[in-house]
Backbone as JSON, one array per atom type, in Angstrom:
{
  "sequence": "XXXXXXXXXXXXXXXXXXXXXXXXXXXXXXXXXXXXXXXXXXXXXXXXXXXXXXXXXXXXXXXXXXXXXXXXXXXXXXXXXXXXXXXXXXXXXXXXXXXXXXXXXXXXXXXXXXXXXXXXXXXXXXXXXXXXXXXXXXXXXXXXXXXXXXXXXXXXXXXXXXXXXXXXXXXXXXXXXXXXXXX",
  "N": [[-58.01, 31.72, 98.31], [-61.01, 31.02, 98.01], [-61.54, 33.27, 98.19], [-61.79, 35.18, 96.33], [-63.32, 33.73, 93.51], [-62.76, 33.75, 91.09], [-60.27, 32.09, 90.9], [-60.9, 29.47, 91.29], [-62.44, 29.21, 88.77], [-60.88, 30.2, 86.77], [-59.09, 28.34, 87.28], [-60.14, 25.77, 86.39], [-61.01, 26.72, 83.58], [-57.66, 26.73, 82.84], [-57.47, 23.77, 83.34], [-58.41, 22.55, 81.09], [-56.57, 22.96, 79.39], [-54.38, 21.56, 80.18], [-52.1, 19.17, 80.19], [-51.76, 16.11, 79.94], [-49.78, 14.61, 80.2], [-47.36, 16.55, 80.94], [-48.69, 17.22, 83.8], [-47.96, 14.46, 85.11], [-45.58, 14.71, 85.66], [-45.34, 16.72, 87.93], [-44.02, 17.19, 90.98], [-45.04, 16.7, 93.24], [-46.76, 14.58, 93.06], [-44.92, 12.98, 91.48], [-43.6, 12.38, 94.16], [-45.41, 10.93, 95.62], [-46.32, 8.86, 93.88], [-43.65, 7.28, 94.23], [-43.27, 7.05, 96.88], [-45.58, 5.37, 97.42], [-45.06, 3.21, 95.49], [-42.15, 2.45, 96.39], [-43.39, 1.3, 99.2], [-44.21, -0.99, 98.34], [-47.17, -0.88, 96.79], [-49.75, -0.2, 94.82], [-49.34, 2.52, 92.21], [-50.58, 4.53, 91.96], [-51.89, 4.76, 94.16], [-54.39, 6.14, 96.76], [-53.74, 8.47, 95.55], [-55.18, 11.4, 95.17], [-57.29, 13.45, 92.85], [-56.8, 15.97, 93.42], [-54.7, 16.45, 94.26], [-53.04, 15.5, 92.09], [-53.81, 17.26, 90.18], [-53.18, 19.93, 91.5], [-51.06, 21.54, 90.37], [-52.28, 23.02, 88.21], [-54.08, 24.31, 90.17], [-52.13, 26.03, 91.31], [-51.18, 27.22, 89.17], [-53.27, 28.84, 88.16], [-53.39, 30.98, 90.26], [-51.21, 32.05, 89.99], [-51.07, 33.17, 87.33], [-53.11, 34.64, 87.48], [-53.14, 37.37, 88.2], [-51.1, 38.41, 86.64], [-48.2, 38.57, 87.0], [-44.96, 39.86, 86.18], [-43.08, 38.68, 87.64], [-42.2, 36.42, 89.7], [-41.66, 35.81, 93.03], [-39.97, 32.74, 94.4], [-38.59, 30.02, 95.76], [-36.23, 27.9, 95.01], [-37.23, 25.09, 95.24], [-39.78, 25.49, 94.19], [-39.9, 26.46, 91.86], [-40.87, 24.65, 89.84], [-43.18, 25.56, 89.81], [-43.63, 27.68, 88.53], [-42.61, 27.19, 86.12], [-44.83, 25.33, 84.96], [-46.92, 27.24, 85.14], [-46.12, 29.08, 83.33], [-46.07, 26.97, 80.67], [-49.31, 26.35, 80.72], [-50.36, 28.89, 80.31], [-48.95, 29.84, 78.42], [-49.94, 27.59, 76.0], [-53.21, 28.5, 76.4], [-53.1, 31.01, 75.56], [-52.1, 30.78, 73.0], [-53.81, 28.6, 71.47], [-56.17, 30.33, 72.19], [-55.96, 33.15, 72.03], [-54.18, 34.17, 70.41], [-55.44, 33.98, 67.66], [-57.16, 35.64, 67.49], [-55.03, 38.05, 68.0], [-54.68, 38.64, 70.64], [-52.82, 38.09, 73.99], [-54.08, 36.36, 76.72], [-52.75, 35.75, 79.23], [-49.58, 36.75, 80.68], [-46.68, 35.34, 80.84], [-44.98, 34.59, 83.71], [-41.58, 34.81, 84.79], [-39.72, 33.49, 86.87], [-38.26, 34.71, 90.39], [-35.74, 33.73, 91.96], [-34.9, 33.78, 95.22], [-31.91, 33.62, 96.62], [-31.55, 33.48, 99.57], [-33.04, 32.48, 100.4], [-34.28, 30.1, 102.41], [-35.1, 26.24, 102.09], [-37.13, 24.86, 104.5], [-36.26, 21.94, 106.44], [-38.32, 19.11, 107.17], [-40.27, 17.35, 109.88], [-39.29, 14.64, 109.59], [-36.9, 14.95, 108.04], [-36.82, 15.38, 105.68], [-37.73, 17.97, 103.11], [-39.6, 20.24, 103.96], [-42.83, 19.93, 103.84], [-46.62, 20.22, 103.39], [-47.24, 17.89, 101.74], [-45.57, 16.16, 102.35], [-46.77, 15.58, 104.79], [-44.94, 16.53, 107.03], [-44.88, 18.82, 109.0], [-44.54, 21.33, 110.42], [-46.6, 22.48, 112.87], [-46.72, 25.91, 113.74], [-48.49, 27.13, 115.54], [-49.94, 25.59, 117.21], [-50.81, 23.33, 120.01], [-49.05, 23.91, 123.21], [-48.3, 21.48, 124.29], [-48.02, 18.98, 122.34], [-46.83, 20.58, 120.27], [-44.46, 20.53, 121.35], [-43.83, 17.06, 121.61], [-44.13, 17.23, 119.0], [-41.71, 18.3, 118.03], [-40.05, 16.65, 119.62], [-39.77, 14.88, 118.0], [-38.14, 15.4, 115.34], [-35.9, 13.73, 112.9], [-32.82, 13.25, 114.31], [-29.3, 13.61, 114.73], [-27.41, 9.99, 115.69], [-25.7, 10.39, 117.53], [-24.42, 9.79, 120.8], [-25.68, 11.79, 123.83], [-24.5, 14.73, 124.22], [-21.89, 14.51, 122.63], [-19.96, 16.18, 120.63], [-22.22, 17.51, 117.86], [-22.28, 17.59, 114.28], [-22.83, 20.02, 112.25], [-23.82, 20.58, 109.79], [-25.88, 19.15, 107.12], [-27.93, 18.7, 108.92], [-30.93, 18.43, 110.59], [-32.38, 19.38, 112.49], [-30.64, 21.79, 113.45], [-30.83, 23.28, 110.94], [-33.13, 24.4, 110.9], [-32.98, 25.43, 113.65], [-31.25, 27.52, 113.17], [-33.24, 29.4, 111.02], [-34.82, 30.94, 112.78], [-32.86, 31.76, 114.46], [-30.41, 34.4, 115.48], [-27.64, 35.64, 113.74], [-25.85, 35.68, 115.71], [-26.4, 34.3, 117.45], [-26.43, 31.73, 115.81], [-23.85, 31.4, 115.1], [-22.81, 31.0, 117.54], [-24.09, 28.56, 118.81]],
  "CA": [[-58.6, 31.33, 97.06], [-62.1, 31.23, 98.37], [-62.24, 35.17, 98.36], [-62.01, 35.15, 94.56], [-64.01, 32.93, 92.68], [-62.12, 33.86, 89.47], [-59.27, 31.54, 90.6], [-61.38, 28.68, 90.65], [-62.79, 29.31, 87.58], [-59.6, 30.19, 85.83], [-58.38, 26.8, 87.31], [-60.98, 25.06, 85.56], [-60.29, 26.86, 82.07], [-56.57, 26.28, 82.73], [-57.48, 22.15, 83.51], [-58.97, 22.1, 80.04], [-55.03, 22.61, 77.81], [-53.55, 21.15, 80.53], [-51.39, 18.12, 79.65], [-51.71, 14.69, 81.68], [-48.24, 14.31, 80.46], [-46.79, 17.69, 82.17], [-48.81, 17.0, 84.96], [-47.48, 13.74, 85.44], [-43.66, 15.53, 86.22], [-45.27, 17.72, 89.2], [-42.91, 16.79, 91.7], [-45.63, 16.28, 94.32], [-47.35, 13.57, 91.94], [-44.07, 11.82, 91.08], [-43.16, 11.84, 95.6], [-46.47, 9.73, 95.87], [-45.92, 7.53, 93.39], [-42.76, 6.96, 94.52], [-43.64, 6.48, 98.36], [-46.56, 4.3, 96.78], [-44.27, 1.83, 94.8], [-41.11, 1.74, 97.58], [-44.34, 0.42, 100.02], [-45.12, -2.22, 97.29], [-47.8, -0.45, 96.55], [-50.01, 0.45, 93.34], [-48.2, 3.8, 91.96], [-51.31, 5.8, 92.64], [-53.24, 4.38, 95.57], [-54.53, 6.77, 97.59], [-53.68, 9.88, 95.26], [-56.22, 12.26, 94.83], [-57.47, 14.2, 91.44], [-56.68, 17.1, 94.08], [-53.18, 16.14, 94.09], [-52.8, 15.1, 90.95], [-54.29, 18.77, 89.64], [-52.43, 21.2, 92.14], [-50.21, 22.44, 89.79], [-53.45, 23.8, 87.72], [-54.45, 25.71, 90.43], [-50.83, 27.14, 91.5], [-51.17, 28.0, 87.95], [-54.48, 29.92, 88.2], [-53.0, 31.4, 91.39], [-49.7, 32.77, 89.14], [-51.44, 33.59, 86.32], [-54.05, 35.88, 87.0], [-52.46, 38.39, 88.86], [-50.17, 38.91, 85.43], [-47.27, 38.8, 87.47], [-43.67, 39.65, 85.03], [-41.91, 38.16, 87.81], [-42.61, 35.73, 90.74], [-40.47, 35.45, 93.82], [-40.2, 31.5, 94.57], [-37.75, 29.21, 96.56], [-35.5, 26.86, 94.29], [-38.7, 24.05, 95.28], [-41.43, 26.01, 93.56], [-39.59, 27.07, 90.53], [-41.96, 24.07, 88.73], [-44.71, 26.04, 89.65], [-43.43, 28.77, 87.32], [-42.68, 26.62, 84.64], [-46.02, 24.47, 84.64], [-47.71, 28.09, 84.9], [-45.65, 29.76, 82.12], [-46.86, 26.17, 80.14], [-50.67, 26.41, 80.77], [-50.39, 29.91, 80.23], [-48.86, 29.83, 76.74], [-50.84, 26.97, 75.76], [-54.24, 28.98, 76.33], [-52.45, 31.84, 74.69], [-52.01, 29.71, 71.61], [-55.37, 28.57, 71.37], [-58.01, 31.18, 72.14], [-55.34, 34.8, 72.3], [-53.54, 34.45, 68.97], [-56.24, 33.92, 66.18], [-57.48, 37.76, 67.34], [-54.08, 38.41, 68.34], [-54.45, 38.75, 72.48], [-52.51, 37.25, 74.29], [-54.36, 36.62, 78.19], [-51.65, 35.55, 80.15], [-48.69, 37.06, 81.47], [-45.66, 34.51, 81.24], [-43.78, 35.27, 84.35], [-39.8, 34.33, 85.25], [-39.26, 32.8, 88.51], [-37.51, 35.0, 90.44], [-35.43, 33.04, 92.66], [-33.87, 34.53, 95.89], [-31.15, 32.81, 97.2], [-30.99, 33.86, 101.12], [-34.28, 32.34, 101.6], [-33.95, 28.63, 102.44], [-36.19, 25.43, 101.99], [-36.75, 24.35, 105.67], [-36.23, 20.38, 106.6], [-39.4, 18.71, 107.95], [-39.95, 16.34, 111.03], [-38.84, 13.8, 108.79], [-35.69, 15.23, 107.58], [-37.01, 15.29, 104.12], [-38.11, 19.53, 102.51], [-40.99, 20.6, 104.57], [-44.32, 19.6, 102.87], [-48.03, 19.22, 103.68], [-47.72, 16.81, 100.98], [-44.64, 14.89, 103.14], [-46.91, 15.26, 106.25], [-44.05, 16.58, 108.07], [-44.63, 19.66, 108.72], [-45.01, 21.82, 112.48], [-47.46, 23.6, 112.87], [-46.0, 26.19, 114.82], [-49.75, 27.68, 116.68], [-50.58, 24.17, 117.62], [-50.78, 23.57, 121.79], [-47.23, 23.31, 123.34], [-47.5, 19.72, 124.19], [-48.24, 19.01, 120.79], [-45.51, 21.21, 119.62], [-43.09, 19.73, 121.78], [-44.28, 15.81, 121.11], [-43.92, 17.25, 117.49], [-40.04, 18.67, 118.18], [-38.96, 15.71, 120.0], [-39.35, 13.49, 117.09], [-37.23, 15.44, 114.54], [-35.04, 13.13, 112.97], [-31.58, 14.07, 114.6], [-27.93, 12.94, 114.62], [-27.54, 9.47, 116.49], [-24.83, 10.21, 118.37], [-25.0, 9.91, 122.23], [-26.1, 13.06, 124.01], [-22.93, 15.06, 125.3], [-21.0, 14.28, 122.01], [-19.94, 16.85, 119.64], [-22.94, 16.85, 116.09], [-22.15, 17.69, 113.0], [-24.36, 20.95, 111.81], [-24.03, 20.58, 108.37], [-26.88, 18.56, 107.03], [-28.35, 18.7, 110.61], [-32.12, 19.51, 109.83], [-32.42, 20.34, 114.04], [-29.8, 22.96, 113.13], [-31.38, 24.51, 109.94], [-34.51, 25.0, 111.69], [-32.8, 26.31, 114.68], [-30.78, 28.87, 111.97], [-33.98, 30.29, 110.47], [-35.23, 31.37, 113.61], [-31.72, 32.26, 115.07], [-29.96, 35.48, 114.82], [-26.3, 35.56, 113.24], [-24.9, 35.72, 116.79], [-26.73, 33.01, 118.25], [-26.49, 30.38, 114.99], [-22.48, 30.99, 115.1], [-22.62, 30.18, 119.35], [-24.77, 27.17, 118.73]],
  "C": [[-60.12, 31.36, 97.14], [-62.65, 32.14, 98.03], [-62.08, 35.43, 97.04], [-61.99, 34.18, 93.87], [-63.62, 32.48, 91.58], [-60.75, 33.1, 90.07], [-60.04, 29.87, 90.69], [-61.76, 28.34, 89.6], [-61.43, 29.54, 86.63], [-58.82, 28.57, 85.98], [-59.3, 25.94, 86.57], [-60.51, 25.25, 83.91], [-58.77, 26.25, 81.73], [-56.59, 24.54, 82.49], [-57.88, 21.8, 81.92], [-57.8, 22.24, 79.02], [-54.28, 22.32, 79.03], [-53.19, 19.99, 80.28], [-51.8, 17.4, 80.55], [-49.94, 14.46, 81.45], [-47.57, 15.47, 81.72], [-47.44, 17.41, 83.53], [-48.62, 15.91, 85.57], [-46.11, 13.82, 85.97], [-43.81, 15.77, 87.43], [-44.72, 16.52, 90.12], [-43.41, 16.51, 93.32], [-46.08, 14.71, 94.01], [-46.64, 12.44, 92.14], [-43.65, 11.28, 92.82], [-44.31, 10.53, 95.58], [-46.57, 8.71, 95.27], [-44.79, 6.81, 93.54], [-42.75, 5.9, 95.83], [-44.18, 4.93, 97.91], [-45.46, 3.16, 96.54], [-42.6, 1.4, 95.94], [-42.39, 1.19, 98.85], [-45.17, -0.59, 99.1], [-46.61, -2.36, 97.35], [-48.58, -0.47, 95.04], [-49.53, 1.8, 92.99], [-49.53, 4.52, 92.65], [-52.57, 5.44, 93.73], [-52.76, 5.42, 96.48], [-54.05, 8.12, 97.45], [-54.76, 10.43, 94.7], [-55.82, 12.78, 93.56], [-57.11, 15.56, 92.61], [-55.14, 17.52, 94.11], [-52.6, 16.03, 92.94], [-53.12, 17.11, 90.25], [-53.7, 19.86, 90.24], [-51.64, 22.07, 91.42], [-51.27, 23.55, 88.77], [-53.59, 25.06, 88.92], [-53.16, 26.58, 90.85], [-50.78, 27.67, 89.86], [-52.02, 29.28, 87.64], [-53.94, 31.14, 89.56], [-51.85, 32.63, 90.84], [-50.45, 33.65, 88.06], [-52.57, 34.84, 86.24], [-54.11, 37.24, 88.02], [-51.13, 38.91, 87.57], [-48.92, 39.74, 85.82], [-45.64, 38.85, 86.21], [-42.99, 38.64, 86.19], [-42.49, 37.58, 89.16], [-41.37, 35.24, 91.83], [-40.67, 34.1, 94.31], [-38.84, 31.23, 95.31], [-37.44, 28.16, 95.27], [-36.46, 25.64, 94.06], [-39.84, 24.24, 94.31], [-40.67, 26.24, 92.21], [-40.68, 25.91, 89.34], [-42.85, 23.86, 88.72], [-45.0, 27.16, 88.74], [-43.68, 28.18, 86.31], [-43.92, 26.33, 84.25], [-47.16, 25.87, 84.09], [-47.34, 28.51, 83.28], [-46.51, 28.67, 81.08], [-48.34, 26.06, 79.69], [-50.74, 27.83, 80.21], [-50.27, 29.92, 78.88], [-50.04, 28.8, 75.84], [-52.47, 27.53, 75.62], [-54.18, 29.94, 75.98], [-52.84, 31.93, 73.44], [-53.25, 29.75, 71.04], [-56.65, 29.28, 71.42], [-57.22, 32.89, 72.17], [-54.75, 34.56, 70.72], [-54.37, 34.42, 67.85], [-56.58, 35.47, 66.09], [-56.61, 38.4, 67.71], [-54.1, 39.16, 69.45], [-53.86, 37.8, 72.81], [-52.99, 37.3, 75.82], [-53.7, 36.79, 78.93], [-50.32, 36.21, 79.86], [-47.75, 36.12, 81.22], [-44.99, 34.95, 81.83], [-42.13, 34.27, 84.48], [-40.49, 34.21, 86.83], [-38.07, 33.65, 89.01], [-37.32, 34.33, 91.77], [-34.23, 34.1, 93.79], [-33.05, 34.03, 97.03], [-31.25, 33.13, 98.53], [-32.75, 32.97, 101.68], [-34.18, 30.72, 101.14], [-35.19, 27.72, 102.44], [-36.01, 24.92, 104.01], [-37.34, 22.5, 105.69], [-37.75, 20.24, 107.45], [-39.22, 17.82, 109.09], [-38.84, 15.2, 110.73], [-37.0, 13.98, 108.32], [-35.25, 16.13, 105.81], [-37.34, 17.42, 103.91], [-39.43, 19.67, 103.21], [-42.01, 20.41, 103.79], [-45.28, 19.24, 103.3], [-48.1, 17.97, 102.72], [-46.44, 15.37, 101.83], [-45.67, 14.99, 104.56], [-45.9, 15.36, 107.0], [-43.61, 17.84, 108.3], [-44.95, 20.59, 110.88], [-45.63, 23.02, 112.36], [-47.16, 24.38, 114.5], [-46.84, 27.28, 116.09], [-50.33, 26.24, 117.04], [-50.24, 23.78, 119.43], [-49.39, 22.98, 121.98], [-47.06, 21.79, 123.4], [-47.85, 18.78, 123.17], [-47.22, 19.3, 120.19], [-44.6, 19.96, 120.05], [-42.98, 17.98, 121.69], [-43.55, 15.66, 119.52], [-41.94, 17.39, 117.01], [-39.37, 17.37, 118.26], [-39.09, 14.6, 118.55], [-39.01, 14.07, 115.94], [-36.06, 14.39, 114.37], [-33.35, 14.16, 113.49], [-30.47, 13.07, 114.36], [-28.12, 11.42, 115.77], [-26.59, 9.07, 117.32], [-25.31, 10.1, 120.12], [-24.91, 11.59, 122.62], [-24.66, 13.77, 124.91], [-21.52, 14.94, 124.14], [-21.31, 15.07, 120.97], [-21.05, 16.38, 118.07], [-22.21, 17.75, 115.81], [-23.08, 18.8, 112.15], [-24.35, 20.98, 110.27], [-24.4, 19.22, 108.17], [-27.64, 17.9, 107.67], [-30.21, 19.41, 110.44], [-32.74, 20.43, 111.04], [-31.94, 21.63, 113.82], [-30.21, 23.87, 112.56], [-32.43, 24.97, 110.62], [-34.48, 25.93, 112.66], [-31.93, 27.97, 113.42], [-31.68, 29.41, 111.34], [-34.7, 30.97, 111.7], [-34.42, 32.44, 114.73], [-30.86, 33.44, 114.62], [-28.49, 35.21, 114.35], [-25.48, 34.59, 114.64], [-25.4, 34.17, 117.78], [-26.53, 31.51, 117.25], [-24.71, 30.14, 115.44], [-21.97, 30.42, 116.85], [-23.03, 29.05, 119.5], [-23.52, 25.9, 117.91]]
}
């Protein structure tokens, strides 16, 4: 984003018909206020206007590349929508009176074989869950980072359970056919 200027700037234009309602949905937004209030919390202590606005710039990000069709993961699909939203919306307003329309509204194209991967945590991988592995980071780091995947709490030596095993999925995106079905 750095290396073109014009997505800052388009994120700016976009921030100006963007909703506080719609951006109150994004699904990063609503985790933190969530976290927030199960730690008897205030809903938004300690959320950023950076956080709060992300979906703007995944919008500027979508949008000005006037993509018809965006390949996404089942997770992101309400980065399409919010785009398609902002998009029409500034459409509306400054493309239809001279009859242009700027934006692009793309479809989400969603492709099933490609999976959300589990985080340390257990929870959907997310810099915004902080639970994420950074997988060029020094081995004993890494491996510090490995050993504290949540796992099954059976004793060691006793048949798990690989379905909804997040050790497992992790090891299955990395693993070939022949080695996930031996595991």
């Amino acid at each position: 984003q750095s290396d073109i200027p014009e997505i800052p700037e388009l994120t700016w234009l976009l921030s100006c018909v963007a909703s506080k309602g719609l951006l109150n949905r994004a699904h990063a937004y609503k985790a933190a206020m969530d976290a927030n209030e199960a730690a008897g919390e205030d809903a938004d202590a300690g959320v950023t206007a950076g956080l709060f606005m992300y979906p703007v710039l995944m919008a500027a990000d979508i949008l000005a590349f006037r993509a018809n069709q965006v390949p996404v993961g089942r997770d992101q699909v309400q980065h399409i929508e919010m785009a398609r939203d902002f998009g029409q919306r500034f459409n509306h307003l400054y493309g239809e009176p001279a009859g242009r329309q700027f934006f692009t509204l793309p479809e989400a194209a969603i492709e099933e074989h490609v999976a959300t991967l589990p985080g340390l945590d257990g929870r959907k991988m997310s810099k915004s869950y902080d639970n994420t592995i950074p997988l060029f980071a020094p081995r004993e780091q890494l491996k510090k980072l490995i050993y504290s995947i949540v796992t099954d709490s059976r004793e060691p030596g006793q048949p798990k359970d690989t379905e909804g095993s997040a050790l497992f999925q992790l090891y299955q995106a990395f693993a070939g056919a022949e080695e996930t079905a031996a595991m």
